[in-house]
C-alpha positions as CSV (number, residue, x, y, z in Angstrom):
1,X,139.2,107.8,107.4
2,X,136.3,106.4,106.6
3,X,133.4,108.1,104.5
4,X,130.9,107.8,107.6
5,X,133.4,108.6,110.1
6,X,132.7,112.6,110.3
7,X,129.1,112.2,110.2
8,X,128.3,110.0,113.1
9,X,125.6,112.0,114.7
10,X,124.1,113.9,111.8
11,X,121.3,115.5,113.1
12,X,120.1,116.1,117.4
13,X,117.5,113.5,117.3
14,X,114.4,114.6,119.2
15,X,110.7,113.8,120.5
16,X,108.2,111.1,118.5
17,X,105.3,113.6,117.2
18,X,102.5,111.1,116.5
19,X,100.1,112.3,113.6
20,X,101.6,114.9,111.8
21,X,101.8,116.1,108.2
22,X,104.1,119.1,106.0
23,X,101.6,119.1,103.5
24,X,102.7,116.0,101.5
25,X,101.4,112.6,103.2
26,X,100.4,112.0,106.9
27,X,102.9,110.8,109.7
28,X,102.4,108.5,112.7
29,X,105.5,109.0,114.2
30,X,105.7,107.2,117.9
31,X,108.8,105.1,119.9
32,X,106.0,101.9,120.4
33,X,105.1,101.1,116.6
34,X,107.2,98.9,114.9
35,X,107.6,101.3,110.7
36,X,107.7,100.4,107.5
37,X,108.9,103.4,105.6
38,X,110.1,104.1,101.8
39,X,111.7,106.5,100.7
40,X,112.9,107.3,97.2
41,X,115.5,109.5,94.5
42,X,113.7,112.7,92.9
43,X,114.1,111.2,89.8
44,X,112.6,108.1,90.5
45,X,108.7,109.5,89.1
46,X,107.8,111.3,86.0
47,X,106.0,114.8,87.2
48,X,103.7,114.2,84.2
49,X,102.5,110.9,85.8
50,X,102.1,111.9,89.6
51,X,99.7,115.1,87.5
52,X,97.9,112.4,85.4
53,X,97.5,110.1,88.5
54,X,96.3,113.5,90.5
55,X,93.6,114.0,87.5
56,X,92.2,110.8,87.7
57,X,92.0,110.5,91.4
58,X,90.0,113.6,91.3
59,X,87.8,112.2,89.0
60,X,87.0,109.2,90.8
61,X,84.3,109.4,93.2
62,X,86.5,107.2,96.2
63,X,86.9,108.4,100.0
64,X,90.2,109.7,100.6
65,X,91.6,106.6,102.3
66,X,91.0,104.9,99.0
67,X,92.4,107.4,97.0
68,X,95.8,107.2,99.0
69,X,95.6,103.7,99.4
70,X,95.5,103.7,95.2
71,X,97.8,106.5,94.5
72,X,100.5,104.4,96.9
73,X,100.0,101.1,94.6
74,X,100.4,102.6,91.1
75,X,103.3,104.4,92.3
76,X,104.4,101.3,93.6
77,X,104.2,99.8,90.0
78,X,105.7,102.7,88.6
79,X,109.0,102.8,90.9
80,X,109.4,99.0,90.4
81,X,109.4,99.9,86.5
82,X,112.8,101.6,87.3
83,X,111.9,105.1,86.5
84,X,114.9,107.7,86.8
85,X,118.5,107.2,87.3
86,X,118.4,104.5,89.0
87,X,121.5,105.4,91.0
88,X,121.3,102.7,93.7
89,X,121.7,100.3,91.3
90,X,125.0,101.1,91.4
91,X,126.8,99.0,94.0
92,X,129.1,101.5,96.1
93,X,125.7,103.8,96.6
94,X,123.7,100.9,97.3
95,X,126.7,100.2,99.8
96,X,126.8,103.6,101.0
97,X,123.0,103.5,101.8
98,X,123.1,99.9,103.3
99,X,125.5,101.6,105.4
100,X,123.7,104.0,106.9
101,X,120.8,101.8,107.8
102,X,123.0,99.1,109.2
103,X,125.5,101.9,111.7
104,X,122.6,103.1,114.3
105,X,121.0,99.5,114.2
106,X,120.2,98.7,118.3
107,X,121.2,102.2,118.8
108,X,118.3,104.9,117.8
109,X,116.3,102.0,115.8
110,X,116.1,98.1,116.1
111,X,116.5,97.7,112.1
112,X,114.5,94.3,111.4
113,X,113.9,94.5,107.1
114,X,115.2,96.3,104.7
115,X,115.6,96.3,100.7
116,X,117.6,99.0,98.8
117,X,116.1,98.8,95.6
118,X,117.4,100.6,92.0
119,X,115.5,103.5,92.8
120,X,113.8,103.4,96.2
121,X,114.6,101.5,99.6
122,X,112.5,100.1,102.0
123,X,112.8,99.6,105.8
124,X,111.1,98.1,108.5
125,X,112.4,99.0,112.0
126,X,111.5,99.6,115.8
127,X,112.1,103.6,116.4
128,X,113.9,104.2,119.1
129,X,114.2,108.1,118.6
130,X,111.8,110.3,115.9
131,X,110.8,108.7,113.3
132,X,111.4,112.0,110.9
133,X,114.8,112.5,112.0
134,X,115.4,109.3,111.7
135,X,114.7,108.8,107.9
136,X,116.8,112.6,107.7
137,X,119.7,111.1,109.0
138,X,120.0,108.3,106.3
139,X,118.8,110.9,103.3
140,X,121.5,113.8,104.7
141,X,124.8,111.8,104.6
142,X,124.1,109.5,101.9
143,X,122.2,112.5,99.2
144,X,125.5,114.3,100.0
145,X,127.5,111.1,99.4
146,X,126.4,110.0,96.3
147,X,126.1,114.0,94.5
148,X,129.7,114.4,95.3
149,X,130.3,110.9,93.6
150,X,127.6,111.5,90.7
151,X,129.8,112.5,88.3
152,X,133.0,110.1,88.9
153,X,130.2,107.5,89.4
154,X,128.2,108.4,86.2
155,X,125.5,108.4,88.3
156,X,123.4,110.7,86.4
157,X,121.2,111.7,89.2
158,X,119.2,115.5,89.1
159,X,122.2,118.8,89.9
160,X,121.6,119.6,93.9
161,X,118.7,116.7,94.2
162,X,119.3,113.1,95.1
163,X,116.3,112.4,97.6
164,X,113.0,112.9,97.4
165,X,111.6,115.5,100.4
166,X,109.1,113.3,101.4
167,X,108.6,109.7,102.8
168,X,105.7,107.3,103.0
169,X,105.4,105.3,106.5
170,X,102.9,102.8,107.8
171,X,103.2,101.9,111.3
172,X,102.5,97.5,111.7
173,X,99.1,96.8,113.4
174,X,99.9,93.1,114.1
175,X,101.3,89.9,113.7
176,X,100.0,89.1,110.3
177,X,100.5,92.6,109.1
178,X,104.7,92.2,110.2
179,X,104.8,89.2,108.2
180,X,103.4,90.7,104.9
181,X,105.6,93.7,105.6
182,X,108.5,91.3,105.6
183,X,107.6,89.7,103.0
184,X,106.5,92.3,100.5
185,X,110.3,94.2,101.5
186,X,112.5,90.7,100.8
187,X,109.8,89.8,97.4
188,X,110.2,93.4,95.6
189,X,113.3,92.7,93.8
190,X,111.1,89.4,92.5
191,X,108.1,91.2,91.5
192,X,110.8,93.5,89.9
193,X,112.0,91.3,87.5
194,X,115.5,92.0,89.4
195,X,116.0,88.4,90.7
196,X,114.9,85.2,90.8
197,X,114.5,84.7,94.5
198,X,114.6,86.7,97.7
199,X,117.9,85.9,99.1
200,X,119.8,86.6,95.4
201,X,119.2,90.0,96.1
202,X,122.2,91.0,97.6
203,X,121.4,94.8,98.7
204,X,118.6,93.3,101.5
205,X,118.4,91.6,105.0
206,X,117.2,88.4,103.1
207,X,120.1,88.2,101.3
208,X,122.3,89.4,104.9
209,X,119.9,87.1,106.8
210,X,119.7,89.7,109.5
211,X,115.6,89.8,109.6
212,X,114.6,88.1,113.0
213,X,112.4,84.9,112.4
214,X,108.7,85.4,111.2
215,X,107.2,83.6,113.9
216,X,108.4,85.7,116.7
217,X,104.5,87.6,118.2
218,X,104.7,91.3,118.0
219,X,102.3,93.0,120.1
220,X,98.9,94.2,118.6
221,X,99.5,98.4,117.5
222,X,97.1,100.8,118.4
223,X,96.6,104.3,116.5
């Protein structure tokens, strides 16, 4: 039996919610926007640099919308530095986690991008079902997963923590928007210093050539 086969409906997956927040980032969570979400391992961030970066944000006299927009880009540089364990490098997680993006595909989500990198992964898809739930259905099965392989894997991810709570999403606003979201998910493993080209990356839908072509018109989003 296969490692996915008992958990083929991991959670009841409910209503979209629109704007909501827990208290970490906001959410636009809706069945008509086309999402690019990330989501990363606990360990992927040094607490003493999300504090520092809190500090000096605090410090800087910017609206709020620029103070997110510059807390998402140095964090950005920071998990592309390959802070943590690192445990999707390995290839039977990154496996496992390509797995469980690829097994609801046309079913509760039309999944058109994705990139599992070392230490986060990156999606773009078309929710069919709650965005939330969604994102906890890959994190569930696969944090499980790859904690009951840590030590046989020498995976050296945190005791009892292989996800972090929260995710970051951004729903696409148009045509131009969908093709730098494409773009940006297939070039990480470049900017990375992981690989020389897109398609050499072989834990992403440029590599599995499954992204749909560029040109293809997606209809103007909304908020």
């Amino acid at each position: 039996m296969s490692d996915h086969s008992d958990k083929d409906a991991e959670l009841e997956l409910g209503a979209p919610r629109g704007w909501y927040s827990r208290g970490y980032v906001p959410h636009f969570d809706h069945y008509c926007a086309l999402q690019s979400i990330t989501f990363r391992l606990a360990d992927s961030l040094p607490q003493s640099k999300l504090a520092e970066l809190g500090r000096e944000l605090r410090r800087g006299n910017l609206p709020e919308f620029r103070k997110e927009l510059e807390k998402r880009k140095r964090i950005e540089q920071w998990l592309d530095a390959g802070y943590g364990c690192c445990a999707l490098g390995h290839p039977a997680v990154a496996k496992s986690v390509q797995d469980a993006l690829l097994k609801f595909d046309g079913v509760r989500y039309l999944l058109i991008a994705w990139c599992i990198m070392p230490n986060h992964v990156h999606v773009l898809i078309d929710p069919r079902e709650s965005l939330a739930k969604i994102v906890q259905s890959w994190k569930s099965y696969t944090g499980r997963w790859a904690l009951r392989k840590n030590a046989e894997l020498e995976l050296g991810a945190p005791r009892g923590k292989f996800w972090m709570r929260d995710y970051w999403d951004r729903y696409i606003r148009g045509q131009r928007h969908f093709e730098r979201v494409i773009d940006y998910i297939h070039r990480n493993p470049v900017k990375a210093g992981l690989c020389s080209k897109p398609e050499d990356w072989h834990w992403s839908s440029a590599w599995a050539r499954r992204a749909p072509a560029r040109q293809q018109p997606v209809q103007e989003k909304t908020p």
